[in-house]
Residue frames relative to the residue before (quaternion, step in Angstrom):
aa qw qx qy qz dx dy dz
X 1.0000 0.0000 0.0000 0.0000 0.00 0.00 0.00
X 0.6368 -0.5645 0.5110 0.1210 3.39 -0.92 1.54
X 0.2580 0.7700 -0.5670 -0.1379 4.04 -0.97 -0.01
X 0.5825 -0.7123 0.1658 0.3549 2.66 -0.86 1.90
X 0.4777 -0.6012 0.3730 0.5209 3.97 -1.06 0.36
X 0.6978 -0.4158 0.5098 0.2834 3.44 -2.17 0.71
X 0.5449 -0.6246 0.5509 0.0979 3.46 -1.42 1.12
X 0.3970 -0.6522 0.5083 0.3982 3.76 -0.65 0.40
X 0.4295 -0.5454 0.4417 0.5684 4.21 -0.76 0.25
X 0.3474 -0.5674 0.7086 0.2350 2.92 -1.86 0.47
X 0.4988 -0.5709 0.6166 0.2122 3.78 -1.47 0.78
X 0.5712 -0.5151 0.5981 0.2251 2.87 -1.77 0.53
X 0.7726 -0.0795 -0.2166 0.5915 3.55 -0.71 1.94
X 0.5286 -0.6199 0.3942 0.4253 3.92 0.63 0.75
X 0.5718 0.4802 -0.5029 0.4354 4.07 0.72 0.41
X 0.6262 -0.4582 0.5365 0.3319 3.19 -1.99 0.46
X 0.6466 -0.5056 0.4274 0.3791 3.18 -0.86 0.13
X 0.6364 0.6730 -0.1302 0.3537 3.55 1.37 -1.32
X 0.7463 0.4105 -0.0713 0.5191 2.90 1.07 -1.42
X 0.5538 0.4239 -0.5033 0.5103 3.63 1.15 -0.25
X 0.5309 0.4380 -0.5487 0.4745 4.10 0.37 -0.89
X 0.6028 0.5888 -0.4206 0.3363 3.91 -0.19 -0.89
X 0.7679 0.2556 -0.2043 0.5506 3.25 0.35 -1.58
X 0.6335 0.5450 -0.4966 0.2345 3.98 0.10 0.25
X 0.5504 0.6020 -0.2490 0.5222 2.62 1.98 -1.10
X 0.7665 0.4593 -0.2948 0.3386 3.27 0.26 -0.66
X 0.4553 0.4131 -0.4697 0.6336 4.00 1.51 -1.11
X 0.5400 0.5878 -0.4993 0.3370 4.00 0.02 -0.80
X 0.6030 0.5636 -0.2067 0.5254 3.52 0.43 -1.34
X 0.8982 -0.2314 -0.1576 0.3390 3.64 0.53 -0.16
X 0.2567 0.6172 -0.6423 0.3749 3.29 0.74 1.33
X 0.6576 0.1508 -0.2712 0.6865 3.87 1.04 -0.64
X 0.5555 -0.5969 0.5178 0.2589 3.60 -1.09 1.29
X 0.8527 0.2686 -0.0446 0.4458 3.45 -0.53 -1.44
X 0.7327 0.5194 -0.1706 0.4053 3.33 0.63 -1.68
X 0.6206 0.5432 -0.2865 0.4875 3.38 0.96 -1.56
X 0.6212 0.6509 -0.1146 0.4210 3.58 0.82 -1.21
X 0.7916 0.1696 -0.1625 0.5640 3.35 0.68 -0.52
X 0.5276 0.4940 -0.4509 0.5237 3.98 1.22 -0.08
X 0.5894 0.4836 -0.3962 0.5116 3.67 0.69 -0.74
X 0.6659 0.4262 -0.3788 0.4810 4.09 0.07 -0.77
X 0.7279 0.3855 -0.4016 0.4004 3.58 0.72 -0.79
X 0.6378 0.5667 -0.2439 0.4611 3.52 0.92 -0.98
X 0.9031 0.2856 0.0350 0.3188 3.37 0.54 -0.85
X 0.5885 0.7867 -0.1474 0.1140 2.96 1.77 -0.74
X 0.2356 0.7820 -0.2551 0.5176 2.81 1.82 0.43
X 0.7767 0.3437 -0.0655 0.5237 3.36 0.78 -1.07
X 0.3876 -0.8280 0.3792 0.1428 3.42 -0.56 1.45
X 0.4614 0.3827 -0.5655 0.5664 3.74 0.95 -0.10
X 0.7390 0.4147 -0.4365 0.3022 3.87 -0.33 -1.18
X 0.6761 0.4547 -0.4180 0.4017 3.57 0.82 -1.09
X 0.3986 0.4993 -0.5506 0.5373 4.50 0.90 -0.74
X 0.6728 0.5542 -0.4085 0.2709 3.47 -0.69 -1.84
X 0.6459 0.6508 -0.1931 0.3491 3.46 0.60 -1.52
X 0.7958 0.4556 -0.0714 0.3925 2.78 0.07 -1.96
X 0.7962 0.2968 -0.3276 0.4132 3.46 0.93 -1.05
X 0.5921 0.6185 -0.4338 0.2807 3.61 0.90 0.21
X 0.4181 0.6812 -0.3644 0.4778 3.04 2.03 -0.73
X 0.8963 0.3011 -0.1221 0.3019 3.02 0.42 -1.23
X 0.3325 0.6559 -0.4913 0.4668 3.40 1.38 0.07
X 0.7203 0.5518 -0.2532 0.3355 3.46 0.49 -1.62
X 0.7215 0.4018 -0.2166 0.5207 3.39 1.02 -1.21
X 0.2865 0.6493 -0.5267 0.4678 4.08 1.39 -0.40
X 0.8187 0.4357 -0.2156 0.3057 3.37 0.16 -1.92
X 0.7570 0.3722 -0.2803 0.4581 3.55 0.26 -1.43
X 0.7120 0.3984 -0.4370 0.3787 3.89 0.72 -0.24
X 0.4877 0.5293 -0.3764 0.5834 3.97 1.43 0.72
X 0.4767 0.5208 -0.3418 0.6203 3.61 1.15 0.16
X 0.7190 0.5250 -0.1882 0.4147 3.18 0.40 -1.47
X 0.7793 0.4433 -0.0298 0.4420 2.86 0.85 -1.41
X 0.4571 0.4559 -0.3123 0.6969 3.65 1.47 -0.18
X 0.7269 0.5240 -0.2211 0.3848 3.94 0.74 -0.89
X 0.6196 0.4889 -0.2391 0.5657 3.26 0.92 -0.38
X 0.6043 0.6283 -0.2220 0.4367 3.45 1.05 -1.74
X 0.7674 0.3925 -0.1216 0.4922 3.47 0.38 -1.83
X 0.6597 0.4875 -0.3633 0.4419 3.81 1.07 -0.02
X 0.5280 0.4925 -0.3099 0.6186 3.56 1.53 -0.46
X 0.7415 0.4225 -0.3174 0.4135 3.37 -0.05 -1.07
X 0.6202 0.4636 -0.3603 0.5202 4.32 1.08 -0.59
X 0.3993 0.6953 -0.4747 0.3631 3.50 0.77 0.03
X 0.6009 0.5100 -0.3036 0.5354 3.55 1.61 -1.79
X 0.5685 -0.5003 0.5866 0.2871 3.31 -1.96 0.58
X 0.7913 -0.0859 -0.0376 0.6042 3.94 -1.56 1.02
X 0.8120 0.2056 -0.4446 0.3174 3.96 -0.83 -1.01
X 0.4817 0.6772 -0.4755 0.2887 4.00 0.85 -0.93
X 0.7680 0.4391 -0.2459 0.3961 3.72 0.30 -1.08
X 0.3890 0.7755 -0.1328 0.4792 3.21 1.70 -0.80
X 0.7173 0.3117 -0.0433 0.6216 3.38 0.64 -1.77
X 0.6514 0.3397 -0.5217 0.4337 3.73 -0.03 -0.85
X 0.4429 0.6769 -0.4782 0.3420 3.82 0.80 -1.01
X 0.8850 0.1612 -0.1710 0.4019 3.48 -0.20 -1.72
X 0.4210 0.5328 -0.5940 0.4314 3.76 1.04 -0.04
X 0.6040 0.4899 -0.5271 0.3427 3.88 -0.03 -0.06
X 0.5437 0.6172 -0.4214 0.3820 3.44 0.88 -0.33
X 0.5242 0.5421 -0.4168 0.5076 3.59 1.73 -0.66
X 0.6732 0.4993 -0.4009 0.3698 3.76 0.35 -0.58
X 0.6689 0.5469 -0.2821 0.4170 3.20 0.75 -0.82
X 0.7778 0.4077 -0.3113 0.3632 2.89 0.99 -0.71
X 0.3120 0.6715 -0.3806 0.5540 3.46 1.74 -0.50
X 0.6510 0.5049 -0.4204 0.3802 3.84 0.18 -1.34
X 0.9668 0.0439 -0.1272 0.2173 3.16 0.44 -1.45
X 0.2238 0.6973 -0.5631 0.3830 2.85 1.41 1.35
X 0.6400 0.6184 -0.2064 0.4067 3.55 1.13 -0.95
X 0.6604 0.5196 -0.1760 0.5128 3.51 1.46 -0.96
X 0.4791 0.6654 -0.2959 0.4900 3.70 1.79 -0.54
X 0.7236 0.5758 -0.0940 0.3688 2.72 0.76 -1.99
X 0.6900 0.4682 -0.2504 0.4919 3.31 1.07 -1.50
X 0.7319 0.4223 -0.3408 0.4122 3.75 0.71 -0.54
X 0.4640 0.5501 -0.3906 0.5741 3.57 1.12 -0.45
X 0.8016 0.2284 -0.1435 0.5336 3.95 -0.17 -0.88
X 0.5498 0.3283 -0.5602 0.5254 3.65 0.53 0.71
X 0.6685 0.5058 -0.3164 0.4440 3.77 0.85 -0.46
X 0.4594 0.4717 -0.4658 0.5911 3.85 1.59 -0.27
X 0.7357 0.5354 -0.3452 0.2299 3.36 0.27 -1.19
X 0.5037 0.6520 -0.1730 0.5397 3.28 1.61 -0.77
X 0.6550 0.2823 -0.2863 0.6398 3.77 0.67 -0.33
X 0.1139 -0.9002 0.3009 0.2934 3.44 0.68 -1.04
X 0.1056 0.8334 -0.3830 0.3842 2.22 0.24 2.57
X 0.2314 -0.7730 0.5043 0.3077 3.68 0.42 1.02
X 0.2473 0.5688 -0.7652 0.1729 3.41 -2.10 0.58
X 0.5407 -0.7396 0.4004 -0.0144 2.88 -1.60 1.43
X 0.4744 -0.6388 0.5237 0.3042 3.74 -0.87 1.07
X 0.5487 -0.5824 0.4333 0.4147 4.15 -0.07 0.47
X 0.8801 0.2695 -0.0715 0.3844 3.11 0.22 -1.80
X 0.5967 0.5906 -0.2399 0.4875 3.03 1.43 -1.00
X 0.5060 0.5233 -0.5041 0.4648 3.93 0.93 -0.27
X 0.6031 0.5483 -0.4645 0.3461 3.98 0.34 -1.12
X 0.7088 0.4723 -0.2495 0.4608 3.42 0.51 -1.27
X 0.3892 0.5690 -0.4344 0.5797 3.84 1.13 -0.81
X 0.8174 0.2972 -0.3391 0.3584 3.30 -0.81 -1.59
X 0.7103 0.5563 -0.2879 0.3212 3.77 0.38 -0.86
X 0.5409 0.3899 -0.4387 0.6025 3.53 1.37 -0.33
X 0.8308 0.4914 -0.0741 0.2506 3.09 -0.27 -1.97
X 0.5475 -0.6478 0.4106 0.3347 3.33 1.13 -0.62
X 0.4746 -0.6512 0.3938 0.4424 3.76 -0.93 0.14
X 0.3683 0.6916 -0.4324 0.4463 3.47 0.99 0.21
X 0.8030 0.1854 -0.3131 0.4719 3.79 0.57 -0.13
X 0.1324 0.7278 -0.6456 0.1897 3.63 1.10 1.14
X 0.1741 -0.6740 0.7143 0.0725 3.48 -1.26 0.56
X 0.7083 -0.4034 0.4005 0.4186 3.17 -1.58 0.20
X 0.3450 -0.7542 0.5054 0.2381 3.52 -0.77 0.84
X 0.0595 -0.8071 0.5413 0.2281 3.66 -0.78 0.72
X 0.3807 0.7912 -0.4577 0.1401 3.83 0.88 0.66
């Protein structure tokens, strides 16, 4: 009689051990924006899902505050004009907002990759990625 062959072990919650530290680091990376984001690179950075994960919250965040800026600067030049200038800086804010919540999609969609732990890129927020970080943390594009 024949006995049947032996199963490989199975892990606790069907992950490697590896890949669960990955995916914590990485939801880590963006439940705290900045902070989460930069404890995960130190802790983890070694590890490509955590090091993507990272990078694109960094940059999501900074996507955002440099469209402020940039709506800030804009809407201070543009009030300079008599009656329409204030007017315009007014509805150019509607670009930020909208930037916000294109960014705020994004962030919940790629905290939910990060969860499975899958890597995939914020559109806008990758440019700024590539420009810190280099082209070395291109991810799969999901545009």
């Amino acid at each position: 009689m024949a006995t049947p062959p032996k199963s490989p072990p199975k892990h606790q919650g069907g992950l490697q051990p590896a890949l669960a530290e990955s995916r914590l680091f990485a939801v880590l990376a963006y439940i705290l924006p900045v902070i989460g984001g930069v404890i995960a690179l130190i802790a983890d950075g070694e590890n490509r899902l955590t090091r993507a994960h990272a990078r694109q919250s960094i940059g999501a965040v900074l996507a955002l505050i440099l469209a402020f800026f940039a709506w800030a600067a804009g809407g201070y030049v543009l009030s300079l004009i008599p009656i329409a200038g204030p007017i315009l800086a007014i509805a150019l804010f509607s670009l930020v907002i909208a930037m916000a919540v294109f960014l705020a999609a994004n962030w919940l969609v790629s905290l939910a990759m990060a969860l499975r732990g899958a890597e995939r890129t914020i559109p806008f927020a990758n440019r700024i990625v590539l420009r810190l970080f280099g082209a070395e943390s291109n991810l799969k594009s999901s545009e």
